[in-house]
C-alpha positions as CSV (number, residue, x, y, z in Angstrom):
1,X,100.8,169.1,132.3
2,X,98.7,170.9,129.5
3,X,95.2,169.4,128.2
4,X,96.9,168.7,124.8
5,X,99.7,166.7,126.6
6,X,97.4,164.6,129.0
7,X,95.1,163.9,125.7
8,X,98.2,162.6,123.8
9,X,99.3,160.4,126.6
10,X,95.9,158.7,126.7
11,X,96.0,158.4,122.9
12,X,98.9,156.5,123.0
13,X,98.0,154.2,125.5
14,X,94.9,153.2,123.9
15,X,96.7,152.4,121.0
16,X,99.4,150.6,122.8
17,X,96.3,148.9,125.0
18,X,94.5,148.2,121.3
19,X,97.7,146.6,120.1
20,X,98.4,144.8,123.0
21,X,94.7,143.1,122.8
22,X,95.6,142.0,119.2
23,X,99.0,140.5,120.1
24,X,97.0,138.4,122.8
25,X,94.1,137.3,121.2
26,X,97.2,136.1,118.2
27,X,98.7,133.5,120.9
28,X,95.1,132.4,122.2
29,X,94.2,131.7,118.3
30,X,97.6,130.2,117.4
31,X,98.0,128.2,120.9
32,X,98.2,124.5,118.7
33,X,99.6,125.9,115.3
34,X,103.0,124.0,115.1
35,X,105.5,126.6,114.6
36,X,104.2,129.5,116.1
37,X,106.2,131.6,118.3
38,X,104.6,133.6,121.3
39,X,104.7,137.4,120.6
40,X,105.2,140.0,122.9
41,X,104.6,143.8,122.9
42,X,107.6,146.0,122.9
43,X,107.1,149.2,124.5
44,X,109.0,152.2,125.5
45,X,108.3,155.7,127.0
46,X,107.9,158.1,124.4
47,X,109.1,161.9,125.5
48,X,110.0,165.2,123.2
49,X,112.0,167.5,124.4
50,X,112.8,165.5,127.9
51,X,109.0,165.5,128.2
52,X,106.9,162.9,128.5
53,X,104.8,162.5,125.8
54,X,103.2,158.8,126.0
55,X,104.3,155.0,125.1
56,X,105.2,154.1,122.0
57,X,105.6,151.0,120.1
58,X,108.7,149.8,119.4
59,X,107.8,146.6,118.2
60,X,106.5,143.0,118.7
61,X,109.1,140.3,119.9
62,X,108.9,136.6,118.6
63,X,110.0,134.6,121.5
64,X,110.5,131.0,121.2
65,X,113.1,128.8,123.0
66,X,115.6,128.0,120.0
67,X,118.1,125.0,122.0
68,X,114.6,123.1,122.7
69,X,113.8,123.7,118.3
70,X,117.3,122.6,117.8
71,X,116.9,119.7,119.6
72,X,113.9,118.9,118.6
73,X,115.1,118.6,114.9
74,X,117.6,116.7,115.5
75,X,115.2,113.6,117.0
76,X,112.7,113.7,114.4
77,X,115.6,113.3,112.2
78,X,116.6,110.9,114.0
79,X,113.1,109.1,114.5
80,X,112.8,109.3,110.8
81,X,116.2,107.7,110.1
82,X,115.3,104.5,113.1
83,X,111.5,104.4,111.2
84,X,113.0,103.8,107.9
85,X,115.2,101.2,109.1
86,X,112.8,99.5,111.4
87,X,110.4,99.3,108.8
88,X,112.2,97.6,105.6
89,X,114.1,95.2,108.2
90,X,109.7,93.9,109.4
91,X,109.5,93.8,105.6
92,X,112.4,91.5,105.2
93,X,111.3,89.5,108.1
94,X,108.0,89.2,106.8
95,X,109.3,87.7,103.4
96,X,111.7,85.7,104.7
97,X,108.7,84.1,107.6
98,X,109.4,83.4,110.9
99,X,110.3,79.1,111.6
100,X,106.9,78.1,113.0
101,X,105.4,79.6,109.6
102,X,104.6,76.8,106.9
103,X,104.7,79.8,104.5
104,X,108.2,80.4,105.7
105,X,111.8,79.3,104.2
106,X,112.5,77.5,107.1
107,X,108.4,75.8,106.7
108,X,109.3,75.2,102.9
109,X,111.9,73.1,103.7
110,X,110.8,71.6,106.5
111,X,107.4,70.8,104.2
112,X,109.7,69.3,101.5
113,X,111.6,66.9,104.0
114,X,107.9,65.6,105.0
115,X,106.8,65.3,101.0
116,X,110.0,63.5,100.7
117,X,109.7,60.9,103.8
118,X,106.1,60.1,102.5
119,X,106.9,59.7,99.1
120,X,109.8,57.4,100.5
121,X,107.3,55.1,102.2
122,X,105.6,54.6,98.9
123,X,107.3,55.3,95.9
124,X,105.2,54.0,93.6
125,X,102.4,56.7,94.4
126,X,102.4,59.2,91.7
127,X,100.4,62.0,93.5
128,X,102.8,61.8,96.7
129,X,105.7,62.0,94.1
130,X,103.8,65.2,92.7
131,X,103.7,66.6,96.4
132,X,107.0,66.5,96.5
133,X,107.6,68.1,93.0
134,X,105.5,70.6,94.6
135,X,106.8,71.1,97.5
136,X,110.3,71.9,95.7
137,X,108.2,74.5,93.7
138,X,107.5,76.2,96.6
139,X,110.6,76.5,98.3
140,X,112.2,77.6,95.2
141,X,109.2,80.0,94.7
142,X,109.9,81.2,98.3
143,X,113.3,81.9,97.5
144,X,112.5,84.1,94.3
145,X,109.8,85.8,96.4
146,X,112.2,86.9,99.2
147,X,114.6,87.8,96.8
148,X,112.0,90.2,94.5
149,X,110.7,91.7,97.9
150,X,114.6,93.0,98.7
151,X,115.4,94.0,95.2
152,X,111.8,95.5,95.4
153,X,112.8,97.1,98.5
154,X,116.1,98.9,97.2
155,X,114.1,100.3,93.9
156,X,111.9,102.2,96.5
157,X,114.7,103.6,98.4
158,X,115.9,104.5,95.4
159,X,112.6,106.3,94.4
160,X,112.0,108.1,97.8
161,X,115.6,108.9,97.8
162,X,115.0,111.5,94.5
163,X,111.2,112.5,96.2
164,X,113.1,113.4,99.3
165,X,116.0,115.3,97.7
166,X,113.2,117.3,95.2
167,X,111.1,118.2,98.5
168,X,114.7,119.1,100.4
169,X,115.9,121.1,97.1
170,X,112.1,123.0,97.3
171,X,112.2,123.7,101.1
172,X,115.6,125.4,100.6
173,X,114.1,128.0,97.8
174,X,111.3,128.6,100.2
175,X,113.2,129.2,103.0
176,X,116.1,131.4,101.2
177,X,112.9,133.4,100.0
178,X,111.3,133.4,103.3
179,X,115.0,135.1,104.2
180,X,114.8,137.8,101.6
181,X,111.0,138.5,102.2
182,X,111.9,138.8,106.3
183,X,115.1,141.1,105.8
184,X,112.9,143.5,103.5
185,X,110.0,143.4,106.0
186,X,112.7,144.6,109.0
187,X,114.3,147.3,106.8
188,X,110.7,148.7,106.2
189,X,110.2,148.3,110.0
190,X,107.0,146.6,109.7
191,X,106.4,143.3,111.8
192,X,108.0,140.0,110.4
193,X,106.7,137.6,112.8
194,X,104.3,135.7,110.6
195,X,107.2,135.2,108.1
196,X,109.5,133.7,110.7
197,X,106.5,131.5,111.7
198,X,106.4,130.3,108.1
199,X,110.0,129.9,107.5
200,X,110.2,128.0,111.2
201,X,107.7,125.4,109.4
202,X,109.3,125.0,106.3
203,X,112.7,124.1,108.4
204,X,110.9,121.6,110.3
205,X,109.4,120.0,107.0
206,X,112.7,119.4,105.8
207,X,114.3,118.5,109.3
208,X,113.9,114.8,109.1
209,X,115.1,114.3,105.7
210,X,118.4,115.2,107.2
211,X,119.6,116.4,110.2
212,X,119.9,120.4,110.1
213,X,121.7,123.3,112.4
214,X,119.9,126.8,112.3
215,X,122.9,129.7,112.5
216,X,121.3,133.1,112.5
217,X,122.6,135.6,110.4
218,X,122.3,139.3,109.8
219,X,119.2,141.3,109.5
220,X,117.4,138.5,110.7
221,X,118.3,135.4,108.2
222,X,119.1,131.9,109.1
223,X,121.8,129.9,107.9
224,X,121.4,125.8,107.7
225,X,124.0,123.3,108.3
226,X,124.2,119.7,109.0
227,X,125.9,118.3,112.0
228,X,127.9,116.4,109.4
229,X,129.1,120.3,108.2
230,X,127.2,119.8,104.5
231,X,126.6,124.0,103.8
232,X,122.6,123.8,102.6
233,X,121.7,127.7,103.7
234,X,123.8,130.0,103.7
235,X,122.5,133.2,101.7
236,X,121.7,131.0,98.4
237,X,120.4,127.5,98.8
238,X,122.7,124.8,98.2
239,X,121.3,122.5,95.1
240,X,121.2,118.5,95.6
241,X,120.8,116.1,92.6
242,X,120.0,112.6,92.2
243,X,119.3,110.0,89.7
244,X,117.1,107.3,90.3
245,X,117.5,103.9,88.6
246,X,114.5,102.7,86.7
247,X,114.9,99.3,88.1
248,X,117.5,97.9,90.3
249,X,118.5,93.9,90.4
250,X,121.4,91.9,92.4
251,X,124.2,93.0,90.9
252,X,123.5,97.0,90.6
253,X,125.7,99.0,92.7
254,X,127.6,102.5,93.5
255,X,130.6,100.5,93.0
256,X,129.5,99.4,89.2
257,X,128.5,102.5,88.9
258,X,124.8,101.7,87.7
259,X,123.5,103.3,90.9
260,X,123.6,107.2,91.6
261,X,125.0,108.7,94.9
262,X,124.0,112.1,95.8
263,X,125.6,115.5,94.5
264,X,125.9,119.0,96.8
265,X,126.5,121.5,93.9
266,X,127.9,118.9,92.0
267,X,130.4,117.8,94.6
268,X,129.4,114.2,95.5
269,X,128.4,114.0,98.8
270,X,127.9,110.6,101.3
271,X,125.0,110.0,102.7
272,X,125.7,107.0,104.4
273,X,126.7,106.2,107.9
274,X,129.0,108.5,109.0
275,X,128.6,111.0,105.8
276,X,127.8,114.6,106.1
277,X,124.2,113.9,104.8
278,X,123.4,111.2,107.2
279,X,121.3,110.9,110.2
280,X,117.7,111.7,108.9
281,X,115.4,109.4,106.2
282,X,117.4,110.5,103.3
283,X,121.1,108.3,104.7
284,X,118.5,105.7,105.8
285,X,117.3,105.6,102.3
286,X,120.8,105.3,101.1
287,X,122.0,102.5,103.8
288,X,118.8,100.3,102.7
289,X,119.5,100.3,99.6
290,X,123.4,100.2,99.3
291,X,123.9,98.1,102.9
292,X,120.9,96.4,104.5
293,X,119.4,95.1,101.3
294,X,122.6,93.7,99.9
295,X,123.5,92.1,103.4
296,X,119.6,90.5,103.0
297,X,120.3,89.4,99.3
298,X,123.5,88.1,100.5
299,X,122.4,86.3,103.1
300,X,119.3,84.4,101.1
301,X,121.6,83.4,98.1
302,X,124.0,81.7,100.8
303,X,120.8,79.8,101.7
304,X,120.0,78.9,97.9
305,X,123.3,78.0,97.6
306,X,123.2,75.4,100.3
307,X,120.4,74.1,99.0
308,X,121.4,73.7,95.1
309,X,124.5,72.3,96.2
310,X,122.8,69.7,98.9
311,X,120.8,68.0,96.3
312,X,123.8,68.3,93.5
313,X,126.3,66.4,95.4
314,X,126.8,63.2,93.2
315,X,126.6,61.7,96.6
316,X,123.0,62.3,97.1
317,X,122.3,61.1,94.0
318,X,124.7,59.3,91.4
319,X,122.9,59.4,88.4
320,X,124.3,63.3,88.2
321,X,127.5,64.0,86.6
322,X,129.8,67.3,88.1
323,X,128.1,69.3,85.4
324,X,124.7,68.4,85.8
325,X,122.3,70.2,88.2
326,X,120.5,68.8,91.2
327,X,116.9,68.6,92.1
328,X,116.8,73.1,92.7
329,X,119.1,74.7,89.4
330,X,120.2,77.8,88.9
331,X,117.4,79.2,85.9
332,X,117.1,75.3,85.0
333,X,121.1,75.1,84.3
334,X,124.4,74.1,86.7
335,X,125.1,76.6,89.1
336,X,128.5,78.4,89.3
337,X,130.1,79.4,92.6
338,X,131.1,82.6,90.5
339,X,127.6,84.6,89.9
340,X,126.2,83.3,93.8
341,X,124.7,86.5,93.4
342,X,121.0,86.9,92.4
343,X,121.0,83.1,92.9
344,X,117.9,83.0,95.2
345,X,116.0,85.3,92.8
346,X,116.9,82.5,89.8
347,X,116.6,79.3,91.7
348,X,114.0,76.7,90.5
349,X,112.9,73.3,90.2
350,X,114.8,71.0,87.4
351,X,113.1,70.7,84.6
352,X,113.7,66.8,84.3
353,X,111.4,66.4,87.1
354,X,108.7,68.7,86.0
355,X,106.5,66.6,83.6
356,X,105.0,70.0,82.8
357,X,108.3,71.4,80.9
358,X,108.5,67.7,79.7
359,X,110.4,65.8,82.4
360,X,109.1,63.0,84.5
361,X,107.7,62.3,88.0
362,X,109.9,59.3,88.2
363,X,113.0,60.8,88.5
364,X,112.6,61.8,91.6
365,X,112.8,58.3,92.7
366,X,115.1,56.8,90.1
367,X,117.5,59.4,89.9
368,X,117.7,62.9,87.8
369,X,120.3,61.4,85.2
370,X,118.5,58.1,84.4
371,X,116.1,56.9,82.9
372,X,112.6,56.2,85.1
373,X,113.4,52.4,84.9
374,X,113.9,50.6,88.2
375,X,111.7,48.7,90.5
376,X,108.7,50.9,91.9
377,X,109.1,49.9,95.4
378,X,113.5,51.2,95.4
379,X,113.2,54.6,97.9
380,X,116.9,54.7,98.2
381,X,117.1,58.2,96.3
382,X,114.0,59.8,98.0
383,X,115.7,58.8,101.3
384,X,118.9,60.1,99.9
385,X,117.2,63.5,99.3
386,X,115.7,63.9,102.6
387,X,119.3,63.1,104.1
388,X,120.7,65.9,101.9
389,X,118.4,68.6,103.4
390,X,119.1,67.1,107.4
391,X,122.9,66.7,107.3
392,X,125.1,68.9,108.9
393,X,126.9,71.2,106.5
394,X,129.1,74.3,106.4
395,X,127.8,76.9,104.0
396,X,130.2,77.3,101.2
397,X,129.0,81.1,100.6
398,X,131.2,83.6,102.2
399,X,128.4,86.0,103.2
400,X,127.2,84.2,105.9
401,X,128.9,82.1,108.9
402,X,131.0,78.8,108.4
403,X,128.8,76.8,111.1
404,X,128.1,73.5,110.2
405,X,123.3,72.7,110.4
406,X,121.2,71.0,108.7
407,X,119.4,73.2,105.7
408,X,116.6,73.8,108.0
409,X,118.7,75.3,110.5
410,X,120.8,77.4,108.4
411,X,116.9,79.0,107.0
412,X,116.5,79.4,110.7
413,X,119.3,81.2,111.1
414,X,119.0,83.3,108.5
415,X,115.1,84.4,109.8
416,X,117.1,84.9,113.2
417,X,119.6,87.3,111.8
418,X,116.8,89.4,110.2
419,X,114.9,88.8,113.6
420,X,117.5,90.0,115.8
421,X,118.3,93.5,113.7
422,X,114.5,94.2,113.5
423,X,114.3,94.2,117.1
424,X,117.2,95.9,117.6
425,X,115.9,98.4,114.9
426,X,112.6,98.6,117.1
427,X,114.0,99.7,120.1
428,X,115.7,101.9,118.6
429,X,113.0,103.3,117.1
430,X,111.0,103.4,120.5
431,X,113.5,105.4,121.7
432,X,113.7,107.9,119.0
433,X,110.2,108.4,119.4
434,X,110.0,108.7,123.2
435,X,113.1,111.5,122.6
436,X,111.4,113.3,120.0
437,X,107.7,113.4,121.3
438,X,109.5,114.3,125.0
439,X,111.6,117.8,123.2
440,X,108.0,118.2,121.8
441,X,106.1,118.4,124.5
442,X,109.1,121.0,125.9
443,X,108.7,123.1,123.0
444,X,104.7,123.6,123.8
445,X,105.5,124.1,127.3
446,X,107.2,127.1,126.1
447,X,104.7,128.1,123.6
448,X,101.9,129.8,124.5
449,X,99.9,129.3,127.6
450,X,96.7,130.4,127.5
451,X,95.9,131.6,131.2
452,X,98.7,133.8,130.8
453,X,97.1,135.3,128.1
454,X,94.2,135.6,129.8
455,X,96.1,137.2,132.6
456,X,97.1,139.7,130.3
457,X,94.4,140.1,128.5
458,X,92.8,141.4,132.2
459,X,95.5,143.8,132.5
460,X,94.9,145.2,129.1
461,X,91.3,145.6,130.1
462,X,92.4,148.1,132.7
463,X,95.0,150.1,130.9
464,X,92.5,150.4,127.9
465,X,89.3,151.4,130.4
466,X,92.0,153.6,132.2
467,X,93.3,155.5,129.4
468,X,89.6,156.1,128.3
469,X,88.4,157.4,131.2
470,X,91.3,159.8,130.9
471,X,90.2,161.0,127.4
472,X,86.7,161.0,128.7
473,X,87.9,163.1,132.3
474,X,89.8,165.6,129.7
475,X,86.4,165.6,127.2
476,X,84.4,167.5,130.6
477,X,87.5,169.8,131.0
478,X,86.7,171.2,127.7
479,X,83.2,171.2,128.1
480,X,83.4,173.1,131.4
481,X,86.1,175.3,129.7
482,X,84.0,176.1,126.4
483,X,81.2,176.8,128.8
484,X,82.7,179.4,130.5
């Protein structure tokens, strides 16, 4: 081997040994950044002319363990879809109050049986007369409360629904240029890596919004799918509108058209159980608003139903004629089995009771149809009242079971129903998470382990001193050669 050769071969291994110490010290820097892959050094022998004429670099290799990504995706869609739900069902439950809460539905009523029993016992006493009033008040401010905190609930679906779809249309330009930028680094055979880092986090941002498959494609672009086969990647990004409702009440709907689905290039797409869009935030966004929170408004009107009907049965009290409301109205008026819906949301005390909207205390013991006339000491209609709210009775509303309680119990029902699904929504949730941190904790596992590195970084040590003590035996050559 000629002194030229021997010099090149060190020269090259240097530089192999100098890149090599680069590509290290990259993974040791980058050992937490989330979406970094581990690089490796490519190398190859390098000859000319069947000679051996060094190493050369061929490249630096990305390596990161795509099944566990893939995975990984798919839980924190997942986790994001269970979150959403878990959290406006605690939101529901927290309006609505659990039973042993006197701030509670099932509390309000229970508080205005008790106003009504003491007020019976002396129904001459103004102030326990205003108790109840006020007690009525509350329960029928309760009602409109719950009933604002669902419709409250579906306008903010409907408003994270159109941020979600904006920040899902933006990650799609970013990664399709992420694509182009990658295929034009490779065809100028300069290193890519950092750009499939970026693109690898860009994927991730948008992975729990909806559920995504990575295809990889030529020169070293990705294609996106969901599992559901909706095409969002595939050489140009796919385009998703929305239009979100500037405020959303009971009877708003995809059905009545007043309420926007989702489009995929202008092809309406579902994102709903079941839909090619669902399993990530943005179908929990659209069940909450188009399922759960119509189920929950359903549910509470049933309940103000029961109640407006209780105390409007001419039986309870028969001062009322068929047309005339009870002591809870629908908006002050009679209420019609037709428009249940909302009903909770409307529901408030009668006005002839109210002395402030001109009525009179007195006709809660007299009688809502007549005139605050009989003896002080006649409790018959208080009594009657408090019977309404205790008898057994089968809801007439068809949104919710035909099981014959007391108005207290049905309230108590109701809080269970929410109860139930938010714990069932929990566990769910727990599970999500212990999935999705556990395919986390995989993917770091395969990420970049630091004594390795430091393993390597010895053996870098040595090729580097090795190849300089080469160049620096081949320097005294010379010498002893030019001193000859």
């Amino acid at each position: 081997m000629s002194i030229s050769s021997a010099l090149s071969n060190a020269r090259t291994g240097l530089t192999a040994a100098s890149r090599a110490a680069e590509v290290v010290s990259a993974n040791v820097a980058n050992a937490l950044t989330p979406g970094y892959g581990r690089r490796e050094l490519e190398l190859s022998a390098q000859s000319l002319g069947g000679n051996g004429t060094g190493v050369r670099i061929e490249g630096i290799r990305r390596n990161v363990d795509q099944p566990i990504i893939a995975e990984r995706r798919l839980a924190d869609a997942g986790l994001a879809d269970q979150t959403a739900r878990a959290d406006f069902l605690a939101r529901i439950e927290q309006a609505i109050g659990t039973p042993d809460d006197p701030r509670s539905l099932t509390g309000r009523i229970n508080a205005l049986e008790a106003s009504l029993i003491q007020a019976a016992s002396r129904p001459d006493s103004l102030p326990r007369l205003q108790e109840t009033l006020d007690a009525a008040s509350a329960l029928a401010g309760a009602l409109n409360a719950a009933s604002d905190t669902v419709q409250a609930q579906r306008m903010e679906a409907d408003r994270e629904i159109a941020r979600q779809v904006e920040r899902l249309n933006k990650g799609l330009e970013n990664i399709a240029l992420l694509n182009r930028k990658i295929t034009t680094q490779l065809g100028a055979g300069r290193d890519a890596t950092a750009l499939m880092d970026q693109r690898q986090q860009e994927v991730d941002r948008i992975a729990s919004i909806v559920p995504l498959r990575e295809v990889p494609r030529d020169r070293g672009q990705i294609a996106l799918y969901t599992p559901g086969g909706a095409i969002l990647l595939d050489g140009a990004p796919a385009t998703l509108s929305f239009t979100p409702a500037g405020v959303i009440v009971p009877e708003m709907s995809v059905a009545s058209g007043a309420l926007s689905e989702i489009s995929l290039n202008g092809r309406v797409l579902s994102a709903s159980e079941g839909g090619p869009l669902a399993g990530g935030s943005l179908g929990a966004l659209f069940y909450i608003r188009d399922s759960f929170a119509i189920d929950a408004q359903g549910q509470l009107d049933a309940l103000a139903r029961d109640l407006v009907e209780r105390f409007a049965d001419p039986a309870t009290d028969p001062t009322l004629g068929l047309s005339d409301p009870g002591l809870l109205t629908d908006a002050g008026g009679v209420f019609d089995p037709a428009n249940e819906l909302g009903l909770s949301g409307r529901v408030s005390v009668n006005p002839l009771a109210d002395p402030d909207a001109g009525g009179s205390l007195l006709r809660l013991r007299d009688g809502l149809g007549a005139a605050p006339a009989s003896a002080p000491g006649d409790a018959t209609r208080l009594l009657a009242l408090a019977d309404a709210l205790t008898a057994s009775r089968v809801p007439a509303s068809s949104t919710i079971s035909n099981v014959a309680r007391s108005a207290s119990g049905l309230s108590s029902d109701v809080a269970s129903f929410f109860g139930n699904l938010r714990l069932a929504a929990e566990a769910d949730q727990g599970f999500a998470s212990a999935l999705a941190d556990g395919l986390r904790e995989s993917e770091l596992q395969g990420g970049v382990d630091s004594d390795f590195e430091m393993q390597q970084l010895l053996l870098v040590e040595q090729a580097f001193s090795a190849n300089a003590r080469v160049i620096s035996t081949i320097d005294d050559l010379i010498q002893t050669l030019l001193g000859l």
